[in-house]
TORNUTOR-282565 format. One record per residue (C-alpha): x, y, z; residue in three letters. Coordinates in Angstrom, 1 decimal. Each point is the difference from the previous one (the first is absolute). Example, Ala and Ser with C-alpha at 12.3 -4.5 7.8 and 13.67 -1.06 7.14 Angstrom:
2
+--------+--------+--------+------+
:      u :      v :      w : resn :
+--------+--------+--------+------+
:   12.3 :   -4.5 :    7.8 :  ala :
:    1.4 :    3.4 :   -0.7 :  ser :
+--------+--------+--------+------+
//
This chain:
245
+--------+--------+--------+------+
:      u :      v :      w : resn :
+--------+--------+--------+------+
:  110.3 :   -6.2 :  -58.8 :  unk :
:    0.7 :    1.4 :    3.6 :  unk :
:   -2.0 :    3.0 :   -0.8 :  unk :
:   -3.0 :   -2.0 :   -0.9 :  unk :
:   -0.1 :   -1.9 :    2.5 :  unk :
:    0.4 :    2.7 :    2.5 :  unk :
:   -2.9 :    1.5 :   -1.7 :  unk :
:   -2.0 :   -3.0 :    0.0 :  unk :
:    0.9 :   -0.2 :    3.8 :  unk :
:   -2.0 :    3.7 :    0.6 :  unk :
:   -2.3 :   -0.7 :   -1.7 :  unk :
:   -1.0 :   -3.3 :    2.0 :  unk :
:    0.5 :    2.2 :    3.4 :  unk :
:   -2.2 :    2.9 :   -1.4 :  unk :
:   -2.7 :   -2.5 :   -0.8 :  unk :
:    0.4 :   -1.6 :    3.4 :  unk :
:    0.2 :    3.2 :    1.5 :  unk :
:   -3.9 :    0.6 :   -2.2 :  unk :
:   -1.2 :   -3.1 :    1.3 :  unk :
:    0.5 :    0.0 :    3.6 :  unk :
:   -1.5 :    3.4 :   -0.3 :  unk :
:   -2.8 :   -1.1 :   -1.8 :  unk :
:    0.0 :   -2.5 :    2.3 :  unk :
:    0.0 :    2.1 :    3.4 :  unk :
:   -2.7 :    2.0 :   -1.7 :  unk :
:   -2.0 :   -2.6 :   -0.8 :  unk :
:   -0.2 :   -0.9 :    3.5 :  unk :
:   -0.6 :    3.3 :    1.2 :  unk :
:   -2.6 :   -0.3 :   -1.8 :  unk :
:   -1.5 :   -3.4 :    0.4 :  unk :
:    0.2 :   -0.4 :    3.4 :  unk :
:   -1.8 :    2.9 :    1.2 :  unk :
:   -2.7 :   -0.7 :   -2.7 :  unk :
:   -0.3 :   -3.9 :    1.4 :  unk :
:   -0.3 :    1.1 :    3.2 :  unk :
:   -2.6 :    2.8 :   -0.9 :  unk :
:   -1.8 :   -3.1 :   -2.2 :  unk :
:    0.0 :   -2.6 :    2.9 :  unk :
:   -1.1 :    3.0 :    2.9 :  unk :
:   -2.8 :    0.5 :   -2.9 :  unk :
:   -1.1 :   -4.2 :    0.1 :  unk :
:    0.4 :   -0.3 :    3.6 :  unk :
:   -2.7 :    3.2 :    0.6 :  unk :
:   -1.7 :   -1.4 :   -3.2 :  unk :
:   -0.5 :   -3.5 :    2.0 :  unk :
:   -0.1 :    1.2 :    3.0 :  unk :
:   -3.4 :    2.7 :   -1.6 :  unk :
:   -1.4 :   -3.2 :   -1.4 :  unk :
:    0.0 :   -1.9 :    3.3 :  unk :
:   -1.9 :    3.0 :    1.7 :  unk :
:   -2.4 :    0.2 :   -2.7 :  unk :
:   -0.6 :   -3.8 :    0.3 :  unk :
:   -0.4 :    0.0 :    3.5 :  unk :
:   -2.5 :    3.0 :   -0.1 :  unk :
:   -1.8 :   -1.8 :   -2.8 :  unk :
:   -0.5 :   -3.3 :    1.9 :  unk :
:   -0.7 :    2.1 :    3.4 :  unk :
:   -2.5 :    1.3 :   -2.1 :  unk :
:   -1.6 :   -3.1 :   -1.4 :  unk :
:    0.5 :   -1.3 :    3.6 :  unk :
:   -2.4 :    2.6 :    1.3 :  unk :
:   -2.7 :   -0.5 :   -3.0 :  unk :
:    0.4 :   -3.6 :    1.1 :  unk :
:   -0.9 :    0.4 :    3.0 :  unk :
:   -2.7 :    2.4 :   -0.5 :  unk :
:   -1.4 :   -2.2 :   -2.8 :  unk :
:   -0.4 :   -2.7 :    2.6 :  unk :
:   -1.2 :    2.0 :    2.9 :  unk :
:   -3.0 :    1.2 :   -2.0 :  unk :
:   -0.1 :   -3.5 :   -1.5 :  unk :
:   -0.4 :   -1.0 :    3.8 :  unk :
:   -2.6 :    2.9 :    0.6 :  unk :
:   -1.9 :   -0.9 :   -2.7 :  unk :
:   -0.6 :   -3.8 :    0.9 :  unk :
:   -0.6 :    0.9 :    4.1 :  unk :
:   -2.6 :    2.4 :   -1.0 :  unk :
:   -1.7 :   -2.3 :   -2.5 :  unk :
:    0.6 :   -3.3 :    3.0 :  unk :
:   -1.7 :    2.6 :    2.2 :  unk :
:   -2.9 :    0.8 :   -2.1 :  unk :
:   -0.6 :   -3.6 :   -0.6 :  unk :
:   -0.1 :   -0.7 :    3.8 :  unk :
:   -2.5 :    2.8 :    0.5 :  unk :
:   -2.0 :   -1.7 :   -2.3 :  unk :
:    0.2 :   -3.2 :    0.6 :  unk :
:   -0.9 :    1.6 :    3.6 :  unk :
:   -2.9 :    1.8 :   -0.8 :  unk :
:   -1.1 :   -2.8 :   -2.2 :  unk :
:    0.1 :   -2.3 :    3.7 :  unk :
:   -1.3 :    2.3 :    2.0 :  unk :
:   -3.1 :    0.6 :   -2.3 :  unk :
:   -1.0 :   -3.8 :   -0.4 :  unk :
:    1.1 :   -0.4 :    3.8 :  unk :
:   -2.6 :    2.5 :    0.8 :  unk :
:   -3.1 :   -1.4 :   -1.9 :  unk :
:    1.2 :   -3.7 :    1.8 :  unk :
:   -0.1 :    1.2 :    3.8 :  unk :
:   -3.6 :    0.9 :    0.4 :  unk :
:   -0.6 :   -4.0 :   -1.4 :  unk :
:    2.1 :   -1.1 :    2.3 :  unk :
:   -0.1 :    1.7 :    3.3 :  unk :
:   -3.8 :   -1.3 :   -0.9 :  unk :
:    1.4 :   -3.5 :   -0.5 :  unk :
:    2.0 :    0.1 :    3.8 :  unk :
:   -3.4 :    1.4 :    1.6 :  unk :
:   -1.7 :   -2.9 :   -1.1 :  unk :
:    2.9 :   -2.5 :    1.3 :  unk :
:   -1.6 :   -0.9 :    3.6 :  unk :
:    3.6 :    0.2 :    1.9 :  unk :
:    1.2 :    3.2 :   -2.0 :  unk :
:   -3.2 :    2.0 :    0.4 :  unk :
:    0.6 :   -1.2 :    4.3 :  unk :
:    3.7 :    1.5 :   -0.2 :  unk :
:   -1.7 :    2.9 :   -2.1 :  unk :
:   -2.3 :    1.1 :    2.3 :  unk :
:    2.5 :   -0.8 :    2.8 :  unk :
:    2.4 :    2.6 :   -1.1 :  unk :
:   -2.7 :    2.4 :   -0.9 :  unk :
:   -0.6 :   -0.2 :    3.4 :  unk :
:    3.9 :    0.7 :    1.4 :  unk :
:   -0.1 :    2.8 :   -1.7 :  unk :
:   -3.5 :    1.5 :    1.4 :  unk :
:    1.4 :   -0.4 :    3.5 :  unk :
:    2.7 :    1.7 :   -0.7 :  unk :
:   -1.8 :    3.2 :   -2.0 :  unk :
:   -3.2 :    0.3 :    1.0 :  unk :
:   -2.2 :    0.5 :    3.1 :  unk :
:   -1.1 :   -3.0 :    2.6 :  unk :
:   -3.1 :    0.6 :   -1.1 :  unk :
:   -2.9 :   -0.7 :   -0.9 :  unk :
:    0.9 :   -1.0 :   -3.6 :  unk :
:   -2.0 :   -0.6 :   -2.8 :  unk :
:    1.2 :   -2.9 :   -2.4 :  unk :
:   -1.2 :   -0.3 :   -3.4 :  unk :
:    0.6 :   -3.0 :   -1.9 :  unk :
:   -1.0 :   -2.0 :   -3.3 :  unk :
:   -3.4 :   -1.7 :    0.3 :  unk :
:    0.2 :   -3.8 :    0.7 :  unk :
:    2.2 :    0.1 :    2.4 :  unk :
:   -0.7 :   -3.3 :    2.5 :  unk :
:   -1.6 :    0.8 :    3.5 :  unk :
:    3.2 :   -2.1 :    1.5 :  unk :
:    2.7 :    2.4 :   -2.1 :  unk :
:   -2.1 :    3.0 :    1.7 :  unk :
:   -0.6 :   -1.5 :    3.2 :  unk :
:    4.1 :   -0.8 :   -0.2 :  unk :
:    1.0 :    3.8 :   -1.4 :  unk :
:   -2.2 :    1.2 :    3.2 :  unk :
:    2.1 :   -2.5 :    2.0 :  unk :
:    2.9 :    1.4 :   -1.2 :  unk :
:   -0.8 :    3.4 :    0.5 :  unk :
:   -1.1 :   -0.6 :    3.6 :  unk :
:    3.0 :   -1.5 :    0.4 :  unk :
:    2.0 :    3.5 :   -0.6 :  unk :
:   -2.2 :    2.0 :    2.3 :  unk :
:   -2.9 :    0.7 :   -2.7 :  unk :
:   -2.9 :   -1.2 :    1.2 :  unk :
:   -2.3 :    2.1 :   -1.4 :  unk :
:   -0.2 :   -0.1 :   -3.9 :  unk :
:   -2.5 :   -0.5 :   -2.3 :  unk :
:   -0.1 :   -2.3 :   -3.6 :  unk :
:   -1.7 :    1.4 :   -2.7 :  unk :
:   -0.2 :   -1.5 :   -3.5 :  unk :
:    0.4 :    1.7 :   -3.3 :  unk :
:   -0.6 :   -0.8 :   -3.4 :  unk :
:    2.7 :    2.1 :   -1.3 :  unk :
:    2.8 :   -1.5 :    1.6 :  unk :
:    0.9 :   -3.4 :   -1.9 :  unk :
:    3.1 :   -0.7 :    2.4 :  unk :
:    1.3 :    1.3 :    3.1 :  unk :
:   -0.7 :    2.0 :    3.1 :  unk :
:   -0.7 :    3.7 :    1.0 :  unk :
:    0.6 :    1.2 :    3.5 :  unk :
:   -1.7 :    3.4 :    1.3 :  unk :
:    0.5 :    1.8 :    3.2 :  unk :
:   -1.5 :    3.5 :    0.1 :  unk :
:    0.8 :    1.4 :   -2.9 :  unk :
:    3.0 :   -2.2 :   -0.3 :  unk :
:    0.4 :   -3.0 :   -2.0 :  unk :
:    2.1 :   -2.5 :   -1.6 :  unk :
:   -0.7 :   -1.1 :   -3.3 :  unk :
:    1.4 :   -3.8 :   -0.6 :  unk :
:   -2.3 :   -0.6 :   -3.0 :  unk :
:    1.6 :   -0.2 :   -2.9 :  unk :
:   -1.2 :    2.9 :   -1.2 :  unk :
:    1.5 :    1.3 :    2.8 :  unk :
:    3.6 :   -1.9 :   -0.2 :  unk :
:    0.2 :    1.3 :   -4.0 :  unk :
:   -0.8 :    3.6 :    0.7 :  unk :
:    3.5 :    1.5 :    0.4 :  unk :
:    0.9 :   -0.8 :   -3.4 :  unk :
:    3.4 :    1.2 :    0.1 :  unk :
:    1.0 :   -2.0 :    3.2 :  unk :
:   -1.1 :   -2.9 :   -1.9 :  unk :
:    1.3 :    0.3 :   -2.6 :  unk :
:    3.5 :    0.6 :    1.7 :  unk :
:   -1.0 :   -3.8 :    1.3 :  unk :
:   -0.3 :   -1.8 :   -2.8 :  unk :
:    2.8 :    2.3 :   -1.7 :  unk :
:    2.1 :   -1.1 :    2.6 :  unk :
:   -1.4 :   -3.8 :   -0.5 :  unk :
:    1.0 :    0.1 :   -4.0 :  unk :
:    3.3 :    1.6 :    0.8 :  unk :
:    0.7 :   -2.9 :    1.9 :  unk :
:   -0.9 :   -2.5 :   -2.0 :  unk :
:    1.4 :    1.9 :   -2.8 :  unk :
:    3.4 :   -0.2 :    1.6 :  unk :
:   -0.2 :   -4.2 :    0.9 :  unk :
:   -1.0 :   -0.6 :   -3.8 :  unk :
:    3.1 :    1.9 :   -0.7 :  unk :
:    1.9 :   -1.9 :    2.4 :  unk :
:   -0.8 :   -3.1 :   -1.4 :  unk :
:    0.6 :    1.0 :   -3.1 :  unk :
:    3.8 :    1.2 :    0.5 :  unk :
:    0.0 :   -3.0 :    2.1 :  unk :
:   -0.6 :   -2.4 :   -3.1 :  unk :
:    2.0 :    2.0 :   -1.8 :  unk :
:    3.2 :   -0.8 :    1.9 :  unk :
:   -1.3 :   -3.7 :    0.4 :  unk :
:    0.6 :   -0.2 :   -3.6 :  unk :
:    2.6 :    1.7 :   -0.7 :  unk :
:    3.2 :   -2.2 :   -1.3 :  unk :
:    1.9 :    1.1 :    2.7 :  unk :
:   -2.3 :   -0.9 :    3.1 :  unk :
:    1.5 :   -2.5 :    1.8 :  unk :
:   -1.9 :   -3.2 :    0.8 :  unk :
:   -1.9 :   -0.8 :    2.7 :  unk :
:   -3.3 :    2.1 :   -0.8 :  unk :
:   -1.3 :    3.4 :   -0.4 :  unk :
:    1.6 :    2.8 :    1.6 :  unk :
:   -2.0 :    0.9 :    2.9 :  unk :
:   -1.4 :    3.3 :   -0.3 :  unk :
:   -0.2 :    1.2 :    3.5 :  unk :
:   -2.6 :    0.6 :    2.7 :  unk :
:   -2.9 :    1.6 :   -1.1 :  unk :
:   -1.3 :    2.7 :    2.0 :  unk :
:   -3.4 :   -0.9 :    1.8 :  unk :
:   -2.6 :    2.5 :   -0.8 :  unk :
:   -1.3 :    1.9 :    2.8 :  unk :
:   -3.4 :   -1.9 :    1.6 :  unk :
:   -3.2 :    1.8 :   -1.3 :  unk :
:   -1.8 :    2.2 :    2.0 :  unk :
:   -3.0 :   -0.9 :    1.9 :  unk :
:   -3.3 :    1.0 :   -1.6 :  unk :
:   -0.8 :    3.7 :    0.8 :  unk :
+--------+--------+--------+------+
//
């Protein structure tokens, strides 16, 4: 009975003896392989993150291109329209000035303040004299007998008034071979300079309407606090037209 259990007892040994070296193995070979499998998630997760960073860098930058030429796209068309809308001014602006430069000629005080600049401005450019004035046909003898009175008054005593058909409003001045041309064929001849005026006119009037409008705008917002509309600033005073020329 003793020798069996000695031999049981040797038995348990050399199989605790396997097992712990199974077990050591085991370990040898576990560990290293966890470590190798958590290195491999940690680069695994650490590759993902990159790739997701790049990818929204990426959509970032389409993003912002996307809206950029989104943004192009509407300033160019908002530009276009203003062109138009300018050209379409300045074209129906044109055909109205002849009318009514016509319509202040006929006004008794304007045509006086009329023919009173004209006649700033021919002191200033042209020769004492003599002069030769030409001017619409029914002008009163008191409106020439005043424009000579004027004239004297500036040192030009000598001048002469001569009607012509073919001026409907306004004045022309002639010195020499000088002259200045206040009719209003004369005051519409440089095209471009006037239509740079009443360019600059609509601009202006352009930029008020839109004033008022953003002005309204925050009026009636939900927001705006009471007490009336938000005051949209001064707004700029357009430079005083020029005297007839």
């Amino acid at each position: 009975m003793s020798a069996e259990n000695g031999t049981a007892e040797a038995l348990a040994t050399l199989l605790a003896v396997v097992a712990a070296d199974r077990d050591a193995r085991c370990r040898e070979i576990r560990v290293p392989a966890e470590a190798a499998a958590a290195a491999r998630l940690t680069e695994a997760a650490a590759s993902t993150r990159r790739e997701l960073r790049r990818a929204l860098v990426g959509e970032r930058e389409a993003l912002r291109a996307q809206l950029a030429s989104a943004r192009t796209r509407r300033d160019a068309a908002l530009h276009e329209r203003r062109q138009r809308l300018a050209q379409g001014a300045l074209d129906e602006g044109w055909t109205m000035l002849a009318p009514a430069l016509g319509r202040l000629w006929r006004h008794p005080a304007r045509r006086e303040r009329w023919i009173a600049a004209t006649l700033v401005a021919a002191h200033a450019r042209l020769s004492p004299g003599p002069w030769t004035v030409r001017h619409p046909p029914g002008l009163a003898p008191e409106e020439l007998e005043a424009m000579r009175g004027e004239f004297a008054a500036r040192g030009v005593g000598d001048i002469r008034c001569e009607a012509d058909p073919r001026i409907e409003a306004g004045i022309e001045i002639r010195a020499g071979n000088a002259r200045l041309d206040a009719t209003v064929a004369g005051l519409l001849a440089d095209r471009a300079a006037v239509a740079g005026r009443l360019l600059y006119f609509w601009e202006e009037a352009a930029s008020s309407d839109e004033a008022s409008a953003a002005t309204q705008a925050l009026a009636l917002r939900p927001d705006a606090e009471d007490g009336g509309p938000v005051s949209g600033g001064d707004e700029a005073e357009p430079p005083s037209r020029p005297a007839p020329e």
